[in-house]
ZAMARGU-4260 file (C-alpha; in steps of 0.2 Angstrom, whole numbers, plus 5000, padded with zeros to 4 digits):
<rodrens>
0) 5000/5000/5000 | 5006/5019/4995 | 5014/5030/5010 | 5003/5043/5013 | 5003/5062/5009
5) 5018/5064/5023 | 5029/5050/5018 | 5022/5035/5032 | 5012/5022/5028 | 4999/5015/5036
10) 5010/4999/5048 | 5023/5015/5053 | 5024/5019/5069 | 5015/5037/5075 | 5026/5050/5075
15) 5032/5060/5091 | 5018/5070/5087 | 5005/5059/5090 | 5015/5051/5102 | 5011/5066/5114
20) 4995/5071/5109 | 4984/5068/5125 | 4969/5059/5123 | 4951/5071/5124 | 4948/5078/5140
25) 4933/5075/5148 | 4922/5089/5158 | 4912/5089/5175 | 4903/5104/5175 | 4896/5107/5193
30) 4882/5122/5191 | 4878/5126/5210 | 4873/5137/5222 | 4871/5138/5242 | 4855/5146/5240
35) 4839/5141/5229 | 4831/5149/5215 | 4847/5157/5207 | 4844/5149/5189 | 4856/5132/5193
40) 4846/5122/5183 | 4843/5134/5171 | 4862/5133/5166 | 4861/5116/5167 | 4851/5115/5155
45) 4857/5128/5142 | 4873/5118/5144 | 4866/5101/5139 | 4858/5110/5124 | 4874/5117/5119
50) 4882/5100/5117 | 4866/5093/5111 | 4864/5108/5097 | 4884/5104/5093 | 4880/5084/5091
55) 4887/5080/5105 | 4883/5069/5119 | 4883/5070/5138 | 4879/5061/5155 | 4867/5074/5167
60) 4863/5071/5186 | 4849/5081/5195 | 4853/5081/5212 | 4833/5089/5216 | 4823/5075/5227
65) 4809/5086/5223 | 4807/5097/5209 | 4819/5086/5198 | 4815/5099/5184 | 4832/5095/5175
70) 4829/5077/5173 | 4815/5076/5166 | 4821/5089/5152 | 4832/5078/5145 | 4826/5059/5149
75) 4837/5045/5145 | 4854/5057/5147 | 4850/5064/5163 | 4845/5056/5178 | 4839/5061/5196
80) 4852/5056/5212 | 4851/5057/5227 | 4865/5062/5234 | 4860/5058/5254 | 4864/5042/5253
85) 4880/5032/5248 | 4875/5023/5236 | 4869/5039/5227 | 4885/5047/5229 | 4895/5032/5224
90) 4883/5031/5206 | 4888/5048/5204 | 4906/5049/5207 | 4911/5035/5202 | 4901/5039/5183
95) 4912/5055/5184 | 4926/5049/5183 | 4922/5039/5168 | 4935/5048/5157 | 4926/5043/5141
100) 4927/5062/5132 | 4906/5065/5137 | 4903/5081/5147 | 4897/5075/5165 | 4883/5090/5170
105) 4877/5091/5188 | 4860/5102/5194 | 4867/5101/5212 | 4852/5106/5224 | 4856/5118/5236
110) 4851/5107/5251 | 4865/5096/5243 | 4880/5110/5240 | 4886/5109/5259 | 4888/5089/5257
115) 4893/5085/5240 | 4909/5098/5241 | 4913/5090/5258 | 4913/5074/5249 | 4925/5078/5234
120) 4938/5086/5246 | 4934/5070/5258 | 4938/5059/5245 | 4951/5067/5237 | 4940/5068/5221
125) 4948/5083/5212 | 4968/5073/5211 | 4957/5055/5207 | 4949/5064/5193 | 4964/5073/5184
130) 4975/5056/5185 | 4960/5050/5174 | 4959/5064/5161 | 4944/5072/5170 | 4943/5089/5173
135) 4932/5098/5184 | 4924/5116/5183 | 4913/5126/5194 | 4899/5136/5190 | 4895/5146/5206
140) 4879/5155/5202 | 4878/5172/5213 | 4865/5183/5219 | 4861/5197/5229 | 4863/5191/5246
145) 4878/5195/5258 | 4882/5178/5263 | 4885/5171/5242 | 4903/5180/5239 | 4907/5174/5259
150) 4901/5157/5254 | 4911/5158/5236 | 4927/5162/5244 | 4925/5146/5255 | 4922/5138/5239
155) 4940/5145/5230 | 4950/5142/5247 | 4942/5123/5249 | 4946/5119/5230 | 4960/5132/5224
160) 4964/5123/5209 | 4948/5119/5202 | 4943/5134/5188 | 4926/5142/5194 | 4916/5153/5182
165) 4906/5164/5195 | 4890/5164/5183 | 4873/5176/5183 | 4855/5175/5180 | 4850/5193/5178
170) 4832/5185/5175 | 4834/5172/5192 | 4844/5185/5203 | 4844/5200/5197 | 4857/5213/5205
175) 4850/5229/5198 | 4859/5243/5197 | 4876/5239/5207 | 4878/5224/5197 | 4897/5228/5194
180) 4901/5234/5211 | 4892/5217/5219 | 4900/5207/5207 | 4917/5214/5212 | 4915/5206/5230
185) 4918/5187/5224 | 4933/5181/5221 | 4942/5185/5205 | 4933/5172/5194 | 4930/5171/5174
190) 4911/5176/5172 | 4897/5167/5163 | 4882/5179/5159 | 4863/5174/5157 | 4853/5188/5152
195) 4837/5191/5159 | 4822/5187/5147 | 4805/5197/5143 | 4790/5188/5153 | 4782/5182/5139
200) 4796/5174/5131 | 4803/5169/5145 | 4786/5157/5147 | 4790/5150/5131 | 4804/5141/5138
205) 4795/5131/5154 | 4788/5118/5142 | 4796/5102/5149 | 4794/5094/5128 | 4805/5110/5121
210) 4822/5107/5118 | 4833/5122/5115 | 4845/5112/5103 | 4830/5107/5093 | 4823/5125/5093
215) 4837/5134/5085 | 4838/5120/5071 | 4818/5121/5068 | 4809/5132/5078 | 4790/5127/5081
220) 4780/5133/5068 | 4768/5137/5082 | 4779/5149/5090 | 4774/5168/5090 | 4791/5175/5078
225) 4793/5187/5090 | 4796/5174/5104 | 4808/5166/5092 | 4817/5180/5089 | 4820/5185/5106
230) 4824/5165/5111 | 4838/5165/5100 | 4845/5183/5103 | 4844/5176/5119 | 4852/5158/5119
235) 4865/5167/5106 | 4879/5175/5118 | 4877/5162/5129 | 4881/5150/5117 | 4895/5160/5112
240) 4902/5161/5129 | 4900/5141/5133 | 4911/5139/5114 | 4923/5154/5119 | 4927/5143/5135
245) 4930/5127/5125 | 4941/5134/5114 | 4949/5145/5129 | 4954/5127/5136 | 4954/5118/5122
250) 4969/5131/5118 | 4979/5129/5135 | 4977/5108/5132 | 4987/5110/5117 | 5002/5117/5122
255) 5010/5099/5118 | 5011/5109/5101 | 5023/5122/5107
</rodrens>
């Protein structure tokens, strides 16, 4: 059989090249807050339809015993734990560390953020996961209360090495006017923006059959095309910021090139 283009054929050994090129990395993206009603499932769910919407696959866990709104969303990829008991948190640790390049998402309930973070540092979860290719990332969700940049400093000291994206619902939480100058109280985190929606197209959004990834390749025909519109311009920079992060790391994973 003919060498290829560079000169090796098929039986030659992989150059150093490829010899060095690390194998995909796999994400667990923990969206979380110490309080409720902050839009954690929201971005939970905006991240699945990202990789959905990019053909790409991922394993979800809905840490809600009781307003498991996340799982039901996206039945057969997410699931609901419980993360009270062991076994529920050796199901969902032990799937984490799968390192199979699938993007692990976790809703974690806010009755849940005190235990499952004492668990990973109990466990040693952050080091077990990097020695598989797994990396971990932490989407802090803030809001207006004095006790979320105390409780997201605990967070950064508890886990310094573990990248945290202090995210936003200006529809969920909204800061009003002093956004900047409450924002500036947490630590100095990368930030992840979701803007705050119009009422009526913000309704739009709570049917449990409408897929987000679906939507922007073939909006409902039922749809107002003024809801449409404002969906899109409204899934659109956060989409953009989900990709600019990929390609952020995606960068900082090749510097085998360099």
């Amino acid at each position: 059989m003919l060498p290829g283009r560079d000169g090796r054929g098929p039986g030659d050994p992989p150059d150093d090249a490829e010899e060095a090129r690390p194998p995909p990395r796999s994400y667990v993206f923990i969206c979380c807050a110490p309080h409720g009603r902050v839009g954690v499932s929201t971005t939970a769910r905006l991240l699945s339809d990202y990789f959905l919407a990019s053909r790409r696959g991922f394993v979800g866990f809905d840490a809600d015993p009781h307003e498991p709104d996340y799982a039901q969303r996206f039945s057969g990829r997410a699931r609901n734990v419980d993360l009270n008991s062991t076994q529920g948190q050796i199901d969902v640790i032990d799937r984490l560390l799968v390192p199979d390049g699938e993007a692990k998402i976790i809703d974690l309930w806010s009755r849940s953020y005190d235990r499952f973070f004492t668990l990973i540092q109990d466990i040693g979860f952050v080091e077990e996961a990097r020695s598989q290719n797994v990396e971990p990332v932490i989407l802090f969700h803030a809001d207006p209360s004095q006790a979320s940049p105390s409780a997201a400093y605990q967070l950064a000291q508890a886990l310094p090495t573990v990248e945290t994206l202090l995210t936003y619902n200006e529809g969920a939480a909204p800061f009003g006017p002093q956004l900047q100058d409450k924002l500036a109280l947490y630590p100095p985190h990368r930030r992840l923006k979701i803007g705050a929606l119009d009422a009526l197209v913000g309704r739009a959004l709570q049917p449990l059959d409408l897929s987000l990834s679906y939507f922007l390749l073939d909006p409902p025909s039922e749809m107002s095309l003024v809801v449409r519109a404002g969906l899109k311009a409204w899934l659109t920079p956060i989409f953009a910021q989900f990709r600019a992060f990929e390609m952020r790391r995606a960068l900082e994973d090749a510097s085998w090139l360099i």
